[in-house]
N, C-alpha and C positions, 0 to 999 in steps of 0.2 A: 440146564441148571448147572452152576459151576462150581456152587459151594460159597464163593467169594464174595456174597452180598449184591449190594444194588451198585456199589462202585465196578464191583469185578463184572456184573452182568453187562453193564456199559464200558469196560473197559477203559477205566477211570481212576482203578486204585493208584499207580504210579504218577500219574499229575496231584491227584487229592493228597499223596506222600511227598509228591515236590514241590508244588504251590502254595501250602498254607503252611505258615509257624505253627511250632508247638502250641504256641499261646491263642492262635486263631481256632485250630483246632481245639482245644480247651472249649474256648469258647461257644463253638459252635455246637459243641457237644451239651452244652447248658442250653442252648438254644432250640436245640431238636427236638420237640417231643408229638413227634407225627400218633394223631387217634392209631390206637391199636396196631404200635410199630414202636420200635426202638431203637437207639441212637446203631446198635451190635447190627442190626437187619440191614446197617451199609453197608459192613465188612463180611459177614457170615450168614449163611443161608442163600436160597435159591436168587434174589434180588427181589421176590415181590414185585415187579412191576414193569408193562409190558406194552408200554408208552414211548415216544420218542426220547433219546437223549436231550433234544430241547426241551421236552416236557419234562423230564429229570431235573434236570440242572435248574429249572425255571422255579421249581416247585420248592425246591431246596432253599434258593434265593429267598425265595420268600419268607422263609424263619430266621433272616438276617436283616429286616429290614428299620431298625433303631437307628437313625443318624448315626450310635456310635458305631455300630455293625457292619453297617454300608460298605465297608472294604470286604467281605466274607461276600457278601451281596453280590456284589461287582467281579467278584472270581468266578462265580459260579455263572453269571450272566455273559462275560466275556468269555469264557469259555461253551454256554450255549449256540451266541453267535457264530462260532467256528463249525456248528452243524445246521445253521438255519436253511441251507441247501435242501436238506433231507428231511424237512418237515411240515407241517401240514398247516393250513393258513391260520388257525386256531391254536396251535401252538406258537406260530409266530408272534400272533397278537398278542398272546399273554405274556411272551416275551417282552415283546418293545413296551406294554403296559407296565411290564416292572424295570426295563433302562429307563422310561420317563420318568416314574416316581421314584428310583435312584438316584440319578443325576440333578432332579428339581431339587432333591432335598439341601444337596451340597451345591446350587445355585449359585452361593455368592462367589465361588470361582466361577469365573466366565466359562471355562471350558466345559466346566458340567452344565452351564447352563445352555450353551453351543450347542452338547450332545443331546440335551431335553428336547432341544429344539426339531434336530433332524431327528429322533427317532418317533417325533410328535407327528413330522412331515412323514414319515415311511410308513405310519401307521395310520394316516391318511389317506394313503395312498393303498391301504389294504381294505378300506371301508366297504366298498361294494361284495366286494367277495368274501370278506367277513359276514356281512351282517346273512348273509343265507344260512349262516346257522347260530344263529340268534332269535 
């Protein structure tokens, strides 16, 4: 336990201070409001939670996900993928489950719709070995 929240327990505070604007962090901060958790339980206290950093980051994304949001979404996802190595095939699913419904949203750029597409195929490609814990 480190003192320094769910960031510090992933080792996360220093990118979450240099990747997001003031104003995203603003944001996001209206945006958090995890059952029986608070926005303070990123930065202070044990971190609470004892999941992969994919599953961190993933989970996070997820209370970003408003068309206007999707950039706060997209940080936290792109930075997931940077540990999908280290993770477990259920974590990865829920992953590329939320770069699909990321990327489809902002569609009418091709390029999001490019990446809808391969992480549609990747997650196709996890089907068999998913679904045994389903």
């Amino acid at each position: 336990m480190n003192g320094n929240g769910s960031f510090g327990f992933y080792s996360l505070t220093d990118w979450w201070t240099n990747s997001f604007t003031d104003q995203e962090k603003t944001r996001f901060k209206e945006l958090y409001k995890p059952l029986g958790g608070s926005y303070e339980d990123l930065f202070k206290g044990s971190g609470g939670y004892r999941a992969s950093v994919v599953w961190f980051l993933t989970m996070l994304a997820g209370y970003a996900l408003n068309k206007s949001d999707v950039g706060i979404a997209l940080k936290f996802l792109n930075k997931a993928e940077e540990f999908v190595g280290n993770c477990t095939v259920v974590d990865k699913h829920f992953l590329l489950n939320l770069l699909i419904e990321v990327h489809y949203k902002l569609r009418d750029d091709i390029r999001h719709y490019q990446k809808a597409k391969k992480y549609c195929a990747q997650q196709i490609s996890l089907a068999s070995e998913t679904s045994d814990f389903f």
